[in-house]
C-alpha positions in Angstrom: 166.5 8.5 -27.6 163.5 6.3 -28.4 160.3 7.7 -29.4 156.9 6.4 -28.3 155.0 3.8 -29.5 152.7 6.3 -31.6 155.9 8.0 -33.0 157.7 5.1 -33.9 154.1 4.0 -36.3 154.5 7.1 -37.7 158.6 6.9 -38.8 157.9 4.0 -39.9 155.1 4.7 -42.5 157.2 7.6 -43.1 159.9 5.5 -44.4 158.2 3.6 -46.5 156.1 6.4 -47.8 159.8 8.7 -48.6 161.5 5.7 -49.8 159.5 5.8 -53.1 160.3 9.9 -53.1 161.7 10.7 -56.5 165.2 12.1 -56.8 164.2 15.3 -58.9 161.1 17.6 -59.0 160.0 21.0 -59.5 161.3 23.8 -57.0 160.6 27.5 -57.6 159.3 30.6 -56.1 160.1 33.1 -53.5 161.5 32.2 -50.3 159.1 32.9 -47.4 159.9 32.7 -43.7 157.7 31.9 -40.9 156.7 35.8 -40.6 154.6 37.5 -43.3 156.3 40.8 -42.2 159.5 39.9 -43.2 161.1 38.4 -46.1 164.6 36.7 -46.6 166.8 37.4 -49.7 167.6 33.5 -50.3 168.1 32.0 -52.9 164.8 29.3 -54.1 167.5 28.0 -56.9 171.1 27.4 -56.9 173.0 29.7 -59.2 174.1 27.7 -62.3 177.6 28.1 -62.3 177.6 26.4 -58.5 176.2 23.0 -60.1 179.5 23.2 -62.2 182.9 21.6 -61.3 184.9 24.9 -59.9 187.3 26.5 -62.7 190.1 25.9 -59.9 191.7 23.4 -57.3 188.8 21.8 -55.8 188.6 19.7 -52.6 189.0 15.9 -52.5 187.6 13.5 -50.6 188.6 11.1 -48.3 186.2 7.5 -47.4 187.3 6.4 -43.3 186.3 3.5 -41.6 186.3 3.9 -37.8 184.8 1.5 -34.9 181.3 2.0 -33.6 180.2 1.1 -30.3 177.2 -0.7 -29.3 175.6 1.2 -26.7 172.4 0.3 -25.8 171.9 -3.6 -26.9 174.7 -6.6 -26.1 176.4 -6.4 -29.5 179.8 -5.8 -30.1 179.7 -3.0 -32.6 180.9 -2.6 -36.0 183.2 -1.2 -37.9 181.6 1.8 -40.3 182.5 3.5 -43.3 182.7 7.5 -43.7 183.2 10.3 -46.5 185.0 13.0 -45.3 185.6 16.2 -47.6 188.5 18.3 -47.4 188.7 21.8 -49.3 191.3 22.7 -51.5 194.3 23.6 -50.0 193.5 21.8 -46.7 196.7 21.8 -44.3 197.0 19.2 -41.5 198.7 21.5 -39.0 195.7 24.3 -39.8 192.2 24.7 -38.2 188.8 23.7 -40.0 185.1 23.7 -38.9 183.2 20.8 -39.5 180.0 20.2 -41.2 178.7 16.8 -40.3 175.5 16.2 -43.0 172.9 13.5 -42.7 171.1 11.7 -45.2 167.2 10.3 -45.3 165.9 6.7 -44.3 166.6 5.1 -47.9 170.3 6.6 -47.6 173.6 5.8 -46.4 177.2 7.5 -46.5 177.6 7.5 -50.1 174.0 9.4 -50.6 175.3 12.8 -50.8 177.8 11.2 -53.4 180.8 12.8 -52.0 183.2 10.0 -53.8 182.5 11.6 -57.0 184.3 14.6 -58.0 181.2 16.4 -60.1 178.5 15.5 -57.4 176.4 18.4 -57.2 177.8 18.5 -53.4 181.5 18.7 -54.0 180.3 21.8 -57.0 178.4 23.7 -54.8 181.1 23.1 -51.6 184.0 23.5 -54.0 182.5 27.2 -55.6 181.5 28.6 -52.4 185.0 27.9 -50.9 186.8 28.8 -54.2 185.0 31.8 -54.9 185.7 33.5 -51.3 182.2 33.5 -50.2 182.8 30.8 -47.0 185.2 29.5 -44.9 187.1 26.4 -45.7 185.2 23.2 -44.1 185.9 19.6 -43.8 182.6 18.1 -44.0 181.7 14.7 -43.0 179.1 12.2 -44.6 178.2 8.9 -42.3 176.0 6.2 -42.9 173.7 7.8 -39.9 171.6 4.8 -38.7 173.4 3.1 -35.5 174.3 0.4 -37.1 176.9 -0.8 -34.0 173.5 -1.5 -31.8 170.6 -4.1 -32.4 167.3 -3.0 -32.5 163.6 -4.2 -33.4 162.7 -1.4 -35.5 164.1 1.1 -38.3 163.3 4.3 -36.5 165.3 3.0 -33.6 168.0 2.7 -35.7 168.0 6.8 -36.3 167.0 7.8 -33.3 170.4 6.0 -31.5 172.8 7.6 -33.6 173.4 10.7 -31.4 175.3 7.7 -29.2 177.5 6.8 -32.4 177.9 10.3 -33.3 178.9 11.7 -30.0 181.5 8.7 -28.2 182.9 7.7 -31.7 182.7 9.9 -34.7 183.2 13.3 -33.5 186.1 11.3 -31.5 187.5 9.8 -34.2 187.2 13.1 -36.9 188.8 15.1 -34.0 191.5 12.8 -33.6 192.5 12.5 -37.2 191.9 15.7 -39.5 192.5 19.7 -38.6 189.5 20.5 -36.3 189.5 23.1 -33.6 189.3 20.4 -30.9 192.6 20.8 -28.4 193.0 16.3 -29.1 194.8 14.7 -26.7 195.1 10.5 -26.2 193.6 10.8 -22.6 190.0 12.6 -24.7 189.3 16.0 -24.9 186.8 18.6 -23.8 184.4 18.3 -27.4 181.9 21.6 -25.8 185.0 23.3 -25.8 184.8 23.6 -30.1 181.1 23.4 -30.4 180.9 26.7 -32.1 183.2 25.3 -34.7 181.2 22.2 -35.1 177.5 22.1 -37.1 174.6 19.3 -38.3 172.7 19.7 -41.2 170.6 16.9 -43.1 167.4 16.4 -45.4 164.4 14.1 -44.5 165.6 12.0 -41.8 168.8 13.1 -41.2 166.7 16.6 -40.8 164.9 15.0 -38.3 168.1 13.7 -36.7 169.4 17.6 -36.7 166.7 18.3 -34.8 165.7 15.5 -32.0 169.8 14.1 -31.6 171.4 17.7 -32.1 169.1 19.8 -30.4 167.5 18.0 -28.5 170.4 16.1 -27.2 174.2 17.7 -28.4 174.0 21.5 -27.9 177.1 20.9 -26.1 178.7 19.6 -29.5 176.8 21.9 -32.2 176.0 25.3 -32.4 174.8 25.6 -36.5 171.7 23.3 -37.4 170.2 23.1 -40.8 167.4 20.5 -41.2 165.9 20.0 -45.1 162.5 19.0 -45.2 162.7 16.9 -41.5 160.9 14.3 -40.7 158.9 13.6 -37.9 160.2 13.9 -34.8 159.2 13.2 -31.1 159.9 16.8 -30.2 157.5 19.4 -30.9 158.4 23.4 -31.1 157.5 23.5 -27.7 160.1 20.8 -26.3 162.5 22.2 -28.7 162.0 25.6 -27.3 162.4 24.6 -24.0 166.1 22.6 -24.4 167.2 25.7 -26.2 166.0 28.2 -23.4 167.3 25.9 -20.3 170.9 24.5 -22.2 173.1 27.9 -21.2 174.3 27.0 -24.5 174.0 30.0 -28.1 172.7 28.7 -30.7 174.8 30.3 -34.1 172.4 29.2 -36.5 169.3 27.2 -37.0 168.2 27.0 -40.7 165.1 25.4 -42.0 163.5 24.3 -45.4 160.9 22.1 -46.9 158.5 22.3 -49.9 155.4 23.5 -49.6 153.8 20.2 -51.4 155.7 18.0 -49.5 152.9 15.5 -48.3 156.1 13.5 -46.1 157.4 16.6 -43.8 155.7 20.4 -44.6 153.5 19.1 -41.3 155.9 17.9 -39.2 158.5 19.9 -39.8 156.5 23.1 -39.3 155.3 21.6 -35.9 159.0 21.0 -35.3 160.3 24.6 -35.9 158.4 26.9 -37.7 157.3 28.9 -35.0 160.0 28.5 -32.6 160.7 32.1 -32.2 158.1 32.8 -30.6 158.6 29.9 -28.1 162.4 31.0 -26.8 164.2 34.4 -26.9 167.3 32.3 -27.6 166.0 32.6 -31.7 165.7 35.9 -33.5 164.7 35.6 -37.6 167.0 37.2 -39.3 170.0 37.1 -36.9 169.9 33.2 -36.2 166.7 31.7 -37.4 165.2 30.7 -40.3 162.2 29.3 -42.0 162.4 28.8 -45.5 159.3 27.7 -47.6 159.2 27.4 -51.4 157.2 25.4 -54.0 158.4 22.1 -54.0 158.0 18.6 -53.0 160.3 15.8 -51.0 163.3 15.9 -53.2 166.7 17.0 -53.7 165.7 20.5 -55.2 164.8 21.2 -51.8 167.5 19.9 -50.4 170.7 21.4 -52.7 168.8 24.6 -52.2 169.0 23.9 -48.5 172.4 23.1 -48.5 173.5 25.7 -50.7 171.4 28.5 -48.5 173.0 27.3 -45.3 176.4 26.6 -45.6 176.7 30.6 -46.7 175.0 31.2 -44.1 177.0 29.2 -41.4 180.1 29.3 -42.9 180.2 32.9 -44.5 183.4 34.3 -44.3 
């Protein structure tokens, strides 16, 4: 899961260069996609009324702790802390997809500030759900750095966390809410519900979507969204290559990022941008995107992302 030594330079001037990224910033225009011939009706802002608390029962939220292996290094592992949303009227003995959503390199689980009931999140999940417009969704927020494992560098500490995510989070989500995984104490067959399973995240955790869930869990995911990724040590062409050789569908894969974003525009277009023309597996407009829009490294991008992919993933 380790990138080179040129890649690992380059995450970590990354990291300190997005650390300083400020929260807000201007984001507005029409959404482009990676073909001049073809134009998607998204949305470049979120509707005002989906920044709102919903006029109705909204979800709640739930903070987990569960045990996280060291897998690599000769540590013992940790215990780790977890938000996990659940929508309103969520029923134990029912069946929910899950989203699980990364965060950047300054973040951790409380970044996307589930724990609070008028987080811009829990509005936009909570209105979407409420108004009919998706499916009900658990969605899960870690603290997505491997923290279980001991490493020399902060890159290291992203790149790992497909270990984390696949032998102990997934487990332990699976194993305790309403998933579509068929649980049992002896384990359970986690391909057999990928298409009910999806990764999103912004920055890093974008990054994360696309070198630990593509390039690595196909077998778990079948949705991807990545926000303004960061660099990553696959290129389009590596990318295309897993996707085109896994036997596995890909649902969805959704892009975004700012055109004046100095951290990720380059990377992430290397990344993805032109992947359909790569594999056959990805058609725009059926279950690829590429969305550009004025804006910088910041959570107008990202909300916007969020918002634009969970109706598309989830739509009901």
């Amino acid at each position: 899961m380790n990138g080179d030594d040129n890649m690992k330079k380059l995450m970590i001037s990354f990291i300190s260069l997005t650390l300083c990224a400020a929260l807000i910033g201007g984001c507005s225009g029409t959404a482009k996609t990676a073909s001049s011939e073809i134009v998607y009706e998204f949305e470049t802002e979120i509707p005002e009324d989906y920044k709102k608390p919903f006029d109705g029962e909204s979800g709640t939220v739930e903070e987990i702790t569960y045990l996280a292996k060291d897998y690599i290094g000769d540590g013992e592992g940790c215990e780790k802390n977890a938000f996990v949303y659940l929508p309103a009227g969520y029923d134990p003995e029912g069946q929910y997809d899950v989203l699980y959503l990364l965060h950047g390199s300054g973040g951790d689980e409380k970044t996307w500030v589930l724990s609070r009931e008028d987080s811009e999140l829990r509005c936009i999940l909570d209105n979407l759900i409420g108004k009919g417009e998706i499916e009900p969704l658990i969605v899960v927020t870690p603290n997505s750095r491997a923290l279980g494992c001991k490493h020399d560098s902060e890159p290291d500490l992203f790149y790992n966390f497909g270990y984390e995510l696949r032998n102990d989070l997934i487990p332990y989500i699976d194993g305790h809410y309403a998933t579509y995984a068929d649980y049992s104490e002896d384990g359970f067959d986690l391909s057999a519900s990928r298409e009910h399973r999806a990764l999103a995240g912004y920055s890093m955790g974008g990054m994360q979507t696309i070198n630990i869930g593509i390039g690595e869990c196909l077998d778990l995911f079948s949705r991807f969204g990545a926000f303004s990724a960061a660099p990553t040590t696959n290129p389009a062409a590596t990318n295309a290559e897993t996707i085109s050789s896994s036997g596995y569908k890909i649902d969805y894969f959704y892009n975004i990022c700012g055109t004046e974003d100095d951290s990720s525009y380059i990377s992430a277009s290397e990344a993805a941008k032109n992947l359909p023309e790569m594999c056959d597996e990805l058609v725009p407009n059926e279950n690829f995107t590429w969305q550009e829009q004025p804006g910088k490294h910041n959570w107008n991008i990202w909300y916007v992302g969020i918002y634009n992919f969970t109706k598309i993933a989830f739509e009901k």
